[in-house]
TORKOL-4160 file (C-alpha; in steps of 0.2 Angstrom, whole numbers, padded with zeros to 4 digits, m for minus):
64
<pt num="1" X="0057" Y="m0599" Z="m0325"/>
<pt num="2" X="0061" Y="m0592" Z="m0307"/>
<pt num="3" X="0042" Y="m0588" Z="m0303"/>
<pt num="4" X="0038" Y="m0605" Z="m0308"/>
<pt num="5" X="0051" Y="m0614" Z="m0298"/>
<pt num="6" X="0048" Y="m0599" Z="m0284"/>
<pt num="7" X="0029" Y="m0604" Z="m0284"/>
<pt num="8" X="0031" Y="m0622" Z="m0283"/>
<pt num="9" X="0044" Y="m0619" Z="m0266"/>
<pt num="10" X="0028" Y="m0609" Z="m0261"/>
<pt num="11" X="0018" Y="m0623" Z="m0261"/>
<pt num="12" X="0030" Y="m0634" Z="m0255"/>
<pt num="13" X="0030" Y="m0622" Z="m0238"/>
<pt num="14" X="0013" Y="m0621" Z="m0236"/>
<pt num="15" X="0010" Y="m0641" Z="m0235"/>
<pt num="16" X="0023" Y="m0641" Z="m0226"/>
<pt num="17" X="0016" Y="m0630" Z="m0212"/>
<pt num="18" X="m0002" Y="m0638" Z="m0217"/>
<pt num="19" X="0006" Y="m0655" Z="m0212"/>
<pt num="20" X="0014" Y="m0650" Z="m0196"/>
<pt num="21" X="m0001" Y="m0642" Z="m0188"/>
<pt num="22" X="m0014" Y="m0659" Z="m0192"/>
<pt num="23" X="0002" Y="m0667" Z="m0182"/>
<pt num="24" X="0004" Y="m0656" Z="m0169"/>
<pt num="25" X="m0014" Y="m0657" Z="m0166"/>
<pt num="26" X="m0013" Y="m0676" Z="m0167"/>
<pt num="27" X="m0001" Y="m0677" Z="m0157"/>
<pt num="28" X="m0009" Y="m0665" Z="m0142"/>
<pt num="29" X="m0022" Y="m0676" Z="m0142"/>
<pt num="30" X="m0012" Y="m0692" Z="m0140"/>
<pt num="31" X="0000" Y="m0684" Z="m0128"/>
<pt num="32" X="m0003" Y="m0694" Z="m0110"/>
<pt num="33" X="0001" Y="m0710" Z="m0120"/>
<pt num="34" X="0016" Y="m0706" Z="m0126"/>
<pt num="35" X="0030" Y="m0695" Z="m0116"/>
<pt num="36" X="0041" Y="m0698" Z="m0133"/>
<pt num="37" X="0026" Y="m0688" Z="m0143"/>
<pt num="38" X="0032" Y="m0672" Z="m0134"/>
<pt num="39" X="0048" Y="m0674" Z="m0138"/>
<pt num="40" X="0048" Y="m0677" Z="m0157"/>
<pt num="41" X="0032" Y="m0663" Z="m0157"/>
<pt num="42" X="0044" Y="m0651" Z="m0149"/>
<pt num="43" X="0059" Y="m0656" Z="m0162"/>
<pt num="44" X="0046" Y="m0655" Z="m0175"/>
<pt num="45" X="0041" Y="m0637" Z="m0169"/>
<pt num="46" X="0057" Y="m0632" Z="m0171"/>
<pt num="47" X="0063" Y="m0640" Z="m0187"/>
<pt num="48" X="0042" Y="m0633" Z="m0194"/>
<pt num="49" X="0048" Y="m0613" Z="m0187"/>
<pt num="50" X="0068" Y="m0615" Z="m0196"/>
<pt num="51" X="0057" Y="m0620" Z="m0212"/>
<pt num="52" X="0045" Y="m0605" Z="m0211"/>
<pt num="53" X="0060" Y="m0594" Z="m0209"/>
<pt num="54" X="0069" Y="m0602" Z="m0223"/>
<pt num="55" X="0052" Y="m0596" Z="m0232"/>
<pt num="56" X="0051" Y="m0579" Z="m0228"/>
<pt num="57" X="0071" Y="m0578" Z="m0227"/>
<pt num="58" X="0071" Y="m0585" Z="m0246"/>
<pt num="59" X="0057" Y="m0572" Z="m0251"/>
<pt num="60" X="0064" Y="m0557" Z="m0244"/>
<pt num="61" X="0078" Y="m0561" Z="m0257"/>
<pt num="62" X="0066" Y="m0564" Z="m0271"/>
<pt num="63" X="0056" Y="m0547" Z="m0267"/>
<pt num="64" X="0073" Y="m0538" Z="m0270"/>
């Protein structure tokens, strides 16, 4: 049940990071219209790297 659920959070991370990088990408390329898009990029790189590390944080403690 664990591995199931554990798999699924997996998945959910890896859209996750998936998702971020088409934006970031977007976002680059959109970057001299809008000063707000660096901003919010920036946040979101932040919010995408506390996420990862909730990830890897959260599967050190399943290895154990």
């Amino acid at each position: 049940m664990k591995l199931k659920v554990y798999s699924k959070f997996n998945l959910g991370c890896g859209l996750i990071a998936l998702s971020s990088a088409v934006y970031i990408i977007s976002g680059f390329s959109d970057i001299s219209m809008h000063p707000a898009t660096i901003i919010f990029g920036i946040a979101f790189m932040f919010a995408l790297a506390a996420t990862n590390f909730w990830c890897a944080f959260n599967k050190m403690g399943e290895d154990k």
